[in-house]
C-alpha positions in Angstrom: 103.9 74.9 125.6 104.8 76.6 122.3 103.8 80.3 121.9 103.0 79.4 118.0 100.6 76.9 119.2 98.8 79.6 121.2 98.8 81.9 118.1 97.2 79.0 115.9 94.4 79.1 118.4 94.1 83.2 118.6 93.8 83.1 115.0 91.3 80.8 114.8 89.0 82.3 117.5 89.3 85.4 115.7 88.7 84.1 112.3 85.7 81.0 113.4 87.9 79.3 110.3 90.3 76.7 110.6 90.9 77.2 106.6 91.7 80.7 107.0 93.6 79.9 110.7 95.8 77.5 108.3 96.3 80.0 105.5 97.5 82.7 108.1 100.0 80.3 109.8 101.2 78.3 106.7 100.1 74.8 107.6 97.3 72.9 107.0 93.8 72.4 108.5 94.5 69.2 110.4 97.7 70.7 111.9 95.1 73.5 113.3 93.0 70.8 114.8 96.2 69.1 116.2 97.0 72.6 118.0 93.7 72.8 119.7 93.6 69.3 120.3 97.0 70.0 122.1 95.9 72.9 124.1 93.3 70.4 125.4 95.1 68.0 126.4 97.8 70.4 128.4 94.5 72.6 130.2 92.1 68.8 130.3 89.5 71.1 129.1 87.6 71.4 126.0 88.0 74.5 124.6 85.5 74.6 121.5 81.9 73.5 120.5 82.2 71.2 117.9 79.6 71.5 115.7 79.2 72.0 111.6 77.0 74.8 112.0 78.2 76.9 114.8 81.8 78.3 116.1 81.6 78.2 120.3 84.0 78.8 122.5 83.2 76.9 125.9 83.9 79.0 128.7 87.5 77.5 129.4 88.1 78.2 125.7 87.4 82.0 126.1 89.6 82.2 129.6 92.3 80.5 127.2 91.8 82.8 124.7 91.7 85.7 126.6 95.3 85.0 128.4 96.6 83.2 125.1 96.0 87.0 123.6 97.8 88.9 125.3 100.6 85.9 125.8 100.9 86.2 121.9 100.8 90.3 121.8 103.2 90.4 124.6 105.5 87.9 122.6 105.3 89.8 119.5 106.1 92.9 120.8 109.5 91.2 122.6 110.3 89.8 119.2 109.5 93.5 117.9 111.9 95.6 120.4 114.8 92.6 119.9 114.5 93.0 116.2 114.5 97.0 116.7 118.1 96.4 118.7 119.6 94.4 116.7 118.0 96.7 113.7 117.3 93.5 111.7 114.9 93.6 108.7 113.7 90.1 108.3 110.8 88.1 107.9 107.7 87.5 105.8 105.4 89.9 104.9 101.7 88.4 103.9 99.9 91.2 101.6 96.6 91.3 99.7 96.1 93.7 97.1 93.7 94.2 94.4 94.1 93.6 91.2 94.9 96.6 89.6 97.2 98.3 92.0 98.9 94.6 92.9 99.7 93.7 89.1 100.8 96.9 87.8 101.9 99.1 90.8 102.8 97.1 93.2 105.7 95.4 91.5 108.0 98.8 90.9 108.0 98.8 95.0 108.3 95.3 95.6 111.8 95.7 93.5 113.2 98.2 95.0 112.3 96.7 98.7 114.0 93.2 97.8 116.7 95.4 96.5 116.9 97.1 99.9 115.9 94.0 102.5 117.1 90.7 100.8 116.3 88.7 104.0 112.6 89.7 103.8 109.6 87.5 101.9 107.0 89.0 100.4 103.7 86.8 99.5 101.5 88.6 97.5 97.8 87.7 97.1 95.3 88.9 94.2 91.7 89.6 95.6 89.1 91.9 95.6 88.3 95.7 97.5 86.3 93.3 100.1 88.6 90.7 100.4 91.3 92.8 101.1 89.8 94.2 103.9 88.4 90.9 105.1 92.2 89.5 104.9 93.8 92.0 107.3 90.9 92.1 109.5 91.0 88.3 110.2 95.4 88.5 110.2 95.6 86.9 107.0 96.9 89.3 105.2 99.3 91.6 107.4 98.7 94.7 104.9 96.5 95.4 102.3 96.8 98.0 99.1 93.3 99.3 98.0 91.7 102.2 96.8 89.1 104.4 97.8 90.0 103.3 101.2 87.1 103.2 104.1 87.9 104.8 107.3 87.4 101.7 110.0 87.8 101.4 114.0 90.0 98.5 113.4 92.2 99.4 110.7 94.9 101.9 110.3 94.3 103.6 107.1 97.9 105.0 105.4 97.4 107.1 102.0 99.6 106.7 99.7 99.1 108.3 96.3 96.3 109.8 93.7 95.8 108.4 90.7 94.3 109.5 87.2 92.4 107.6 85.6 91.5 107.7 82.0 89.3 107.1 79.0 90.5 104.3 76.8 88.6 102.5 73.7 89.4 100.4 70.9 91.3 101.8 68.5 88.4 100.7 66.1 85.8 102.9 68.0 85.1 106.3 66.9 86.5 108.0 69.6 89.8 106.9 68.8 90.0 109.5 65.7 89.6 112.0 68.4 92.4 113.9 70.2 89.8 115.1 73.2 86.0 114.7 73.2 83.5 116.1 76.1 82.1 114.9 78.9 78.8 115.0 77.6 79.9 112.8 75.0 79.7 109.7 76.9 76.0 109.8 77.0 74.4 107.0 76.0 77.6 105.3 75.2 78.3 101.3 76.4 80.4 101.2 79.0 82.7 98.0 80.2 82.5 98.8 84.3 84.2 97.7 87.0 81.4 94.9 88.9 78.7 97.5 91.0 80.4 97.0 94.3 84.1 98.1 93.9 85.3 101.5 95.1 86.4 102.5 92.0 82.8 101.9 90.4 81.3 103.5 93.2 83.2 106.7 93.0 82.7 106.9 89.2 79.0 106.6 89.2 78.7 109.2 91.4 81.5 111.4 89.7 79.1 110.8 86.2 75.9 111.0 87.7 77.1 114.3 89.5 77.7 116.0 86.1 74.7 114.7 84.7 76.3 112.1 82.6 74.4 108.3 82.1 76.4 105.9 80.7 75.0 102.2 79.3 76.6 99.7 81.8 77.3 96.6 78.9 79.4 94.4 80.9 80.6 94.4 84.6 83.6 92.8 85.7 85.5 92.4 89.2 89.3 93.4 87.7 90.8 95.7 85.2 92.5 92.6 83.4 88.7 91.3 82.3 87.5 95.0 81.4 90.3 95.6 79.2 89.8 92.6 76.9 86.5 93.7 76.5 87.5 97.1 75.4 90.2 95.8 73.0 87.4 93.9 71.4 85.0 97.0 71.2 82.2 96.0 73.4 82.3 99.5 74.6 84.4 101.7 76.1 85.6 102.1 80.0 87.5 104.2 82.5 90.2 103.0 83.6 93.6 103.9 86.3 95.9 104.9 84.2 99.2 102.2 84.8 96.9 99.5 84.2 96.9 100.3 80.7 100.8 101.6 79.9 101.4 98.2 77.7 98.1 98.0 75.9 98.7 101.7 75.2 101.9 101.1 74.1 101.3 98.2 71.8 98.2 99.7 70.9 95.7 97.3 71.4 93.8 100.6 73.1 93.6 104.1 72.2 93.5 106.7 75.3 91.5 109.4 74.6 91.2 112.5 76.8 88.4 114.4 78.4 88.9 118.0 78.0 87.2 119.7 80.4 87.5 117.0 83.9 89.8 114.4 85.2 89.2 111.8 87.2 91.6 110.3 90.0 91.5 107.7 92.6 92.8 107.7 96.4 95.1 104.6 97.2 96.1 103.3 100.7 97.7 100.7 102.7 95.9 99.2 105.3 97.0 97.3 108.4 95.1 96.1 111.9 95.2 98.8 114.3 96.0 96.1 116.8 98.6 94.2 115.2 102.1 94.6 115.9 104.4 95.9 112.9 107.7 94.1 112.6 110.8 96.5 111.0 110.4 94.7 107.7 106.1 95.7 107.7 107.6 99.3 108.6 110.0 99.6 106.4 108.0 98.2 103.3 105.6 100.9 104.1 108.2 103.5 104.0 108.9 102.6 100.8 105.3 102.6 99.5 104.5 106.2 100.7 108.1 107.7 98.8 106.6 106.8 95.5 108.0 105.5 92.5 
């Protein structure tokens, strides 16, 4: 019996998804229920519930999946130490990242680590704060870049770097006459937000509300790319990380304008499974993220 047909099934016990036990192994849904139906046949047992509604192992599926665990941990952690030996950086590396950090951070790093490992794949994935965390959790995503990371019993939390973020506008609006204006100046003014439940949004609101600023919450949207248009049209103004606006700034599409007397920044991380083994290629890409740019 293959060990990858073992892992199929781990991963979809952990994830109760056969879509997401297909993305995390690179086949298809039906090749999933092949596996299983495999592992069936070789123990003549059934080892899930079928039903629409409800994910249930029977109780040879959870002895399977108990053994089939530590089979597949015991596995990777050969493959691991043989790799280590032979001190070969090779692989794929599955990452989720949001949007911000993934579009316009992420790729400095992801050059100079194909520069160093050309043997290694890298598949990137766009998704949200939650997403991200969802991903790893459920082994689709063997690391995750976020921000504002959330300490957790299950993941491994590794901070990276600070970032500022900053004011921008259109380079119609007011503000964009001005070299510096206060805090208190944003009073009152409409503000294109990052959606209520992001980190980011999170941290700000309680940054304003702390130096008794309330802004007008115009529009809400769940990535930077979104809020920026909005600002280049001059539906308000926003706060934003600051290398998520270098070209705009540059082509002047938006004006940055500074606050004089704060400054805001913002915590990233990458995240992995506390229980998941690392290859050399998922330890040596992290290297690279905590040395900077």
């Amino acid at each position: 019996m293959h060990i990858k047909c073992l892992k199929v099934y781990c991963d979809l016990v952990d994830s109760q998804s056969f879509t997401k036990a297909a993305a995390i192994n690179g086949i298809t849904q039906s090749a999933v229920s092949q596996q299983v139906a495999t592992l069936e046949r070789n123990f003549q047992s059934l080892l899930i519930e079928r039903s629409k509604i409800l994910f249930r192992l029977t109780r040879e599926g959870r002895v399977v999946y108990d053994y089939a665990r530590q089979i597949t941990a015991h596995y990777r952690s050969f493959e691991r130490r043989l790799m280590d030996l032979k001190g070969s950086v090779s692989g794929t590396i599955e990452l989720a990242a949001i949007y911000s950090i993934g579009l316009h951070v992420l790729p400095l790093y992801l050059k100079r680590f194909m520069r160093n490992c050309p043997a290694v794949q890298i598949r990137v994935n766009y998704r949200s704060a939650g997403q991200v965390n969802e991903e790893v959790l459920d082994n689709v995503a063997d690391l995750g870049l976020v921000a504002y990371p959330v300490k957790s019993g299950e993941l491994e939390v590794v901070p990276l770097h600070t970032e500022p973020l900053v004011l921008v506008c259109s380079p119609r609006h007011p503000f964009a006459q001005k070299k510096s204006v206060g805090l208190e100046t944003l009073n009152g003014q409409k503000f294109i937000s990052f959606d209520p439940d992001t980190p980011t949004r999170r941290a700000l609101d309680r940054e304003l509300r702390g130096r008794g600023v309330q802004v007008e919450h115009a529009m809400e949207f769940d990535n930077v790319e979104t809020v920026k248009r909005a600002v280049e049209i001059d539906c308000g103004v926003s706060i934003v990380p600051e290398s998520t606006v270098a070209l705009e700034l540059e082509k002047r599409t938006l004006a940055r304008v500074e606050i004089k007397d704060c400054q805001f920044f913002r915590p990233t991380a990458v995240i992995h499974k506390k229980s998941r083994a690392l290859s050399p290629a998922i330890r040596q890409f992290i290297a690279i993220l905590k040395e900077g740019v």
